[in-house]
C-alpha positions in Angstrom: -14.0 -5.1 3.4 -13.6 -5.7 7.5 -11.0 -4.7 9.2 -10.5 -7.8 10.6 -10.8 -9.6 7.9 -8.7 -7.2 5.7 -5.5 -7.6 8.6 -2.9 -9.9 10.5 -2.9 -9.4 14.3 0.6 -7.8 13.9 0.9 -4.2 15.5 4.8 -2.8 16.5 6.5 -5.0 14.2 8.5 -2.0 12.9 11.2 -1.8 15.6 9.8 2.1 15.5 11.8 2.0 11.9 10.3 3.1 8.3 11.1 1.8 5.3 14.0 3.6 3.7 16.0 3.3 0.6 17.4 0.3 -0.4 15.5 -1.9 2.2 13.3 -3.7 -0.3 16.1 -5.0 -2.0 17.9 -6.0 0.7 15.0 -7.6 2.3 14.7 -9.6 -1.0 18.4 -10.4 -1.6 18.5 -11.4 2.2 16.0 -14.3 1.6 17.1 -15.5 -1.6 20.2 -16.0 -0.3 19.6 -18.0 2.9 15.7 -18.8 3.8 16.8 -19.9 7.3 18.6 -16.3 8.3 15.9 -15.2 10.2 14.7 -18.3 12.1 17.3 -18.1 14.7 19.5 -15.4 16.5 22.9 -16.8 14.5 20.9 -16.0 11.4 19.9 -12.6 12.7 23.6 -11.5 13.7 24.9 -13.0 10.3 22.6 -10.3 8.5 23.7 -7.3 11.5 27.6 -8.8 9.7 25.5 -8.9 6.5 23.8 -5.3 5.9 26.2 -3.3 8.7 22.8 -2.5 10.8 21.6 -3.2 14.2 19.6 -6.1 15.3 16.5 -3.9 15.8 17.3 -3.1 11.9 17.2 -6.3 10.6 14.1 -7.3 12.6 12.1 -4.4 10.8 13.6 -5.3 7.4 12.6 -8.7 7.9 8.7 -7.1 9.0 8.8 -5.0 6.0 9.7 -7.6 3.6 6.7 -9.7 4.4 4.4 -6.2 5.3 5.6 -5.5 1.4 5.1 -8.9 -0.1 8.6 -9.4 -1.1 8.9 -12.5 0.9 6.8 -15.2 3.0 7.3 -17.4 5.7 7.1 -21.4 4.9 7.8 -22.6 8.2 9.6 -20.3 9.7 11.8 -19.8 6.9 11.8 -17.2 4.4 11.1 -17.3 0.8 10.7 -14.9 -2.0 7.2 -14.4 -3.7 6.5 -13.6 -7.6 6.5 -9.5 -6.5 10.2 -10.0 -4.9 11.0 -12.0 -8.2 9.8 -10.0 -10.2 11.2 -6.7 -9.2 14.2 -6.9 -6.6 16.4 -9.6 -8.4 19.9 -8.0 -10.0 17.8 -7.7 -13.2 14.7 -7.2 -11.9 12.2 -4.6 -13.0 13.1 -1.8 -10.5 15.7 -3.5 -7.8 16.7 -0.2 -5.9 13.1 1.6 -6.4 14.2 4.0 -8.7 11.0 4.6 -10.1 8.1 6.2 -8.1 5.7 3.8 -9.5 7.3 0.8 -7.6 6.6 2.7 -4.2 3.5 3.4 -5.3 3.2 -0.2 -5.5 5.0 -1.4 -2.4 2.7 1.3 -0.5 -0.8 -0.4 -2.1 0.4 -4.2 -1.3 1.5 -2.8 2.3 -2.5 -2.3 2.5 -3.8 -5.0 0.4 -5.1 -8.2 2.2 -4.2 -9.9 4.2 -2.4 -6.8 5.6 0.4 -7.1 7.8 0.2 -3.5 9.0 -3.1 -3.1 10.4 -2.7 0.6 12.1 -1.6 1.5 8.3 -4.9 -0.2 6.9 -7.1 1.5 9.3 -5.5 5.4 8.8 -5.8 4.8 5.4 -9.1 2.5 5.0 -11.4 3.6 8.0 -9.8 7.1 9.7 -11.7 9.7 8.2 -9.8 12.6 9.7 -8.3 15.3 7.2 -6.5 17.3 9.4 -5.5 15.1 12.7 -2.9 15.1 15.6 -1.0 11.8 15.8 -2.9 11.7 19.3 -6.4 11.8 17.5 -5.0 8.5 15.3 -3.6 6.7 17.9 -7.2 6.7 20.0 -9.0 5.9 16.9 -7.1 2.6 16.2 -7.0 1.7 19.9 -10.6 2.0 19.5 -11.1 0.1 16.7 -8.9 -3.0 17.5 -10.5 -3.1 21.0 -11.0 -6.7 19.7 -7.5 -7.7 19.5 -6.7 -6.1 22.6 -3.5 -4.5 20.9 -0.9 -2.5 23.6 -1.3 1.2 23.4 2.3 1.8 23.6 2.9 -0.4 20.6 -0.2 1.6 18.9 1.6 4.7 19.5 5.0 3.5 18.0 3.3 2.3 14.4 1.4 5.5 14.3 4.7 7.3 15.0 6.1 5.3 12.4 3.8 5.5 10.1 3.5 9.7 10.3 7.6 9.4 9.4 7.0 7.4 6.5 4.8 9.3 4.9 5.0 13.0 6.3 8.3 15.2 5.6 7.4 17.2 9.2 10.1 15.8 12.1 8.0 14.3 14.8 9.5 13.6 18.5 11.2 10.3 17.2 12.6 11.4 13.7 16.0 11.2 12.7 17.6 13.1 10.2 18.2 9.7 8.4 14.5 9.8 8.5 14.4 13.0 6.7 16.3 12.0 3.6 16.3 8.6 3.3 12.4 7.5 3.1 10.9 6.9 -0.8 7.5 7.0 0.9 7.7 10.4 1.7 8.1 11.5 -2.4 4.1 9.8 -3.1 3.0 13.0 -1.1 0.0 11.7 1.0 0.5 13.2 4.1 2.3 16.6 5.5 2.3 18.4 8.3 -0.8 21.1 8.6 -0.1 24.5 7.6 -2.9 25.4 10.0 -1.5 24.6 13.4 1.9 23.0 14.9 1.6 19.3 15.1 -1.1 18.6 13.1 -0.8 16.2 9.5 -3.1 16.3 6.9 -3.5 14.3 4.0 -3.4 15.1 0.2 -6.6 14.5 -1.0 -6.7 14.1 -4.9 -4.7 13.4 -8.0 -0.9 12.8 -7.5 2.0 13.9 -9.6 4.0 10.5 -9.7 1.4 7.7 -9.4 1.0 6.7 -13.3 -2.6 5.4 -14.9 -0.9 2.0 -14.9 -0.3 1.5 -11.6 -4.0 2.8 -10.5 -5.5 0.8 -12.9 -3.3 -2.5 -11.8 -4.4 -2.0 -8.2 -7.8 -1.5 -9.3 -7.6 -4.8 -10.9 -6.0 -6.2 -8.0 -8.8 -5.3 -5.2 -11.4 -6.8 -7.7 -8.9 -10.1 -8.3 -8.8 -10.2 -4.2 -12.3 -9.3 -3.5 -13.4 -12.8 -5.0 -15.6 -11.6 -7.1 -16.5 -13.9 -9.8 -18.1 -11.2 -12.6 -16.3 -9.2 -14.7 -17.5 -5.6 -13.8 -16.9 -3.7 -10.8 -18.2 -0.1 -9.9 -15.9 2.8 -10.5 -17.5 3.8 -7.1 -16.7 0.6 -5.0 -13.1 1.6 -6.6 -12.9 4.5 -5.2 -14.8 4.7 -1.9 -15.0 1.1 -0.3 -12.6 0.5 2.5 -9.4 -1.4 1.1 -10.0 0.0 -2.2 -7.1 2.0 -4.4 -9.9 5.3 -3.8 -8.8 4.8 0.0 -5.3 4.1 -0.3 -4.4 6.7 -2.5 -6.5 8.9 -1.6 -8.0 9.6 -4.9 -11.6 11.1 -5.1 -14.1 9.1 -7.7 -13.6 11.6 -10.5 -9.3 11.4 -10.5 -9.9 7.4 -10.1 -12.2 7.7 -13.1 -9.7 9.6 -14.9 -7.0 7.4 -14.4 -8.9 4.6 -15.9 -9.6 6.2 -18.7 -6.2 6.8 -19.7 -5.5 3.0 -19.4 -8.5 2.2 -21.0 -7.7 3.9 -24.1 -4.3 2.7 -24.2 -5.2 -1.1 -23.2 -8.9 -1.3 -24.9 -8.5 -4.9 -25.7 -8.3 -5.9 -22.1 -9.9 -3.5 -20.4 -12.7 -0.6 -21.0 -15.5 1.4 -19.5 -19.1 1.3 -19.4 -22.2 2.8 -17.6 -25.3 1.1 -16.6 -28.3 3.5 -15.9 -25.6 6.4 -15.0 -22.9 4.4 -12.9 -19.7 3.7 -14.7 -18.1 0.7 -14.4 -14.6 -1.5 -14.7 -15.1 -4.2 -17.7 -12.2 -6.6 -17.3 -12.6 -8.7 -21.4 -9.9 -11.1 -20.1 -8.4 -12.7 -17.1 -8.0 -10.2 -14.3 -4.5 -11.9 -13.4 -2.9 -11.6 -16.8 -4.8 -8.3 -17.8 -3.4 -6.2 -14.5 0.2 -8.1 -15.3 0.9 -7.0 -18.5 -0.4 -3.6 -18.1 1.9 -3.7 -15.9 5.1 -5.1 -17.6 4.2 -2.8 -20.7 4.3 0.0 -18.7 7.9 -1.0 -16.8 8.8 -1.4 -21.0 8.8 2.2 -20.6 11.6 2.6 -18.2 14.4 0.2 -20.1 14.2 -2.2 -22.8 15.7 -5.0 -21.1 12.7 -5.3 -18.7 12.0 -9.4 -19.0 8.6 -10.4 -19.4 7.2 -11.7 -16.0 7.3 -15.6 -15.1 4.4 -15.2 -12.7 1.2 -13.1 -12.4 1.2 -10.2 -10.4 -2.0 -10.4 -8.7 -4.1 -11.4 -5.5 -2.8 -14.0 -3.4 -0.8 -16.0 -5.6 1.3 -13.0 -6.0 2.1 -12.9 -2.0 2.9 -16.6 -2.4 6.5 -18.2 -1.1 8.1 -19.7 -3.7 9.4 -22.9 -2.5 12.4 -24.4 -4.9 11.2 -27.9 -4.2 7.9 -27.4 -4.7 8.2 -25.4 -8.4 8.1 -28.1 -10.8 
């Protein structure tokens, strides 16, 4: 997938602020309960009252609740999609992110198109630095968006941001509310080089929290948004192509492949594995919507037993969809 195709011109959106704990839901529960609060500057200082943050806080909440898919604009106004429904409500399926899997998840619809965080997409998607100074990124995506003419300065603040998001090494800028209080930082995908001082390197291969579900749900997910209108997709184009869960996660082919397998064997009715001449390959039997979604709920089953069964589908754009009261039938 292209860059350009993949992302929204949107770069220094973050107010120079990761996500931390608790801001999804607050994002959510912000929306649901006015749509209109962050159309106007009375809004805006109703949610400083509100959350008991600063303006510049509530301006990056409101860019990581769309960035995150927990709500969309209709209009100026903000409403929440079938992902905020489905997860952030009082009884939703994981509210406060208690469970590594929803960051996991948050983290791969951050990336998925369209992508509101384009300097995430491209570290993730197109930088093929291991080992790299936040210097090195920076000059990479300033020459990659030459197209969109983005400010360097603002460049500099989303890679910034982005290395405290994901990386447990204090940079210039980090607080030591940035220390503690990021979920992003548990998927371990980046740390600071052993090899030299101010130098990150990401964690290439399998991760201890990020469950078979959730890889084989996003896997679903890029072939659901991809348009693809077969029902097989290469376990190689999963791992490697750019906006793939491969790229995102940074999983190799063969911990992909394993991952799948696991879901396979537990899901063999909707899902299963083949190999033509030598290649293996993604069958989807079913629906690609309904298949990811309840592999999905089953798997949030695991965490309580009053999980409710989704009222919408999970995946590609319907999931990143506003849902307007007047317009649900």
């Amino acid at each position: 997938m292209r860059f350009d195709e993949a992302c929204e011109k949107a770069f220094n959106r973050t107010e120079s602020f990761p996500p931390r704990y608790g801001w999804a839901k607050k994002a959510f529960d912000s929306c649901a309960s006015n749509p209109d609060l962050y159309k106007s500057n009375e809004g805006i200082e109703e949610l400083v009252l509100d959350l008991g943050v600063g303006k510049s806080m509530v301006k990056s909440l409101r860019h990581w609740g769309q960035a995150f898919r927990i709500f969309s604009p209709v209009k100026r106004s903000y409403y929440p999609t079938p992902i905020g429904e489905t997860f952030f409500t009082d009884d939703g399926w994981d509210p406060y992110c208690e469970y590594a899997d929803t960051s996991w998840l948050l983290h791969w619809w951050l990336l998925a198109p369209k992508s509101f965080a384009p300097v995430w997409w491209l570290t993730f998607n197109e930088f093929t630095g291991i080992e790299f100074t936040a210097e090195e990124l920076e000059q990479f995506v300033i020459d990659r968006s030459q197209k969109w003419e983005p400010a360097a300065n603002g460049i500099k603040k989303d890679v910034n941001a982005l290395i405290r998001m994901y990386s447990s090494g204090a940079t210039a800028r980090a607080t030591f509310e940035d220390l503690v209080d990021c979920p992003f930082r548990e998927l371990d995908l980046l740390r600071p080089s052993q090899r030299e001082s101010g130098m990150f390197r990401f964690l290439i291969g399998e991760k201890a929290t990020l469950s078979s579900a959730v890889v084989a749900f996003s896997c679903i997910d890029f072939f659901a948004r991809s348009a693809s209108k077969g029902k097989t997709i290469t376990i190689a184009k999963l791992a490697t192509e750019a906006g793939s869960p491969g790229r995102a996660f940074k999983l190799p082919e063969p911990a992909l492949l394993e991952q799948l397998e696991e879901t396979c064997r537990a899901n063999s009715k909707l899902l299963k594995l083949t190999s033509a001449a030598g290649v293996p390959q993604l069958v989807l039997e079913k629906d690609p919507r309904e298949v990811a979604t309840k592999i999905l709920f089953e798997h949030y089953k695991n965490f309580s037993e009053n999980i409710h069964e989704p009222k919408y589908l999970l995946v590609g754009e319907e999931a990143d969809t506003a849902i307007v009261p007047e317009l649900v039938s």
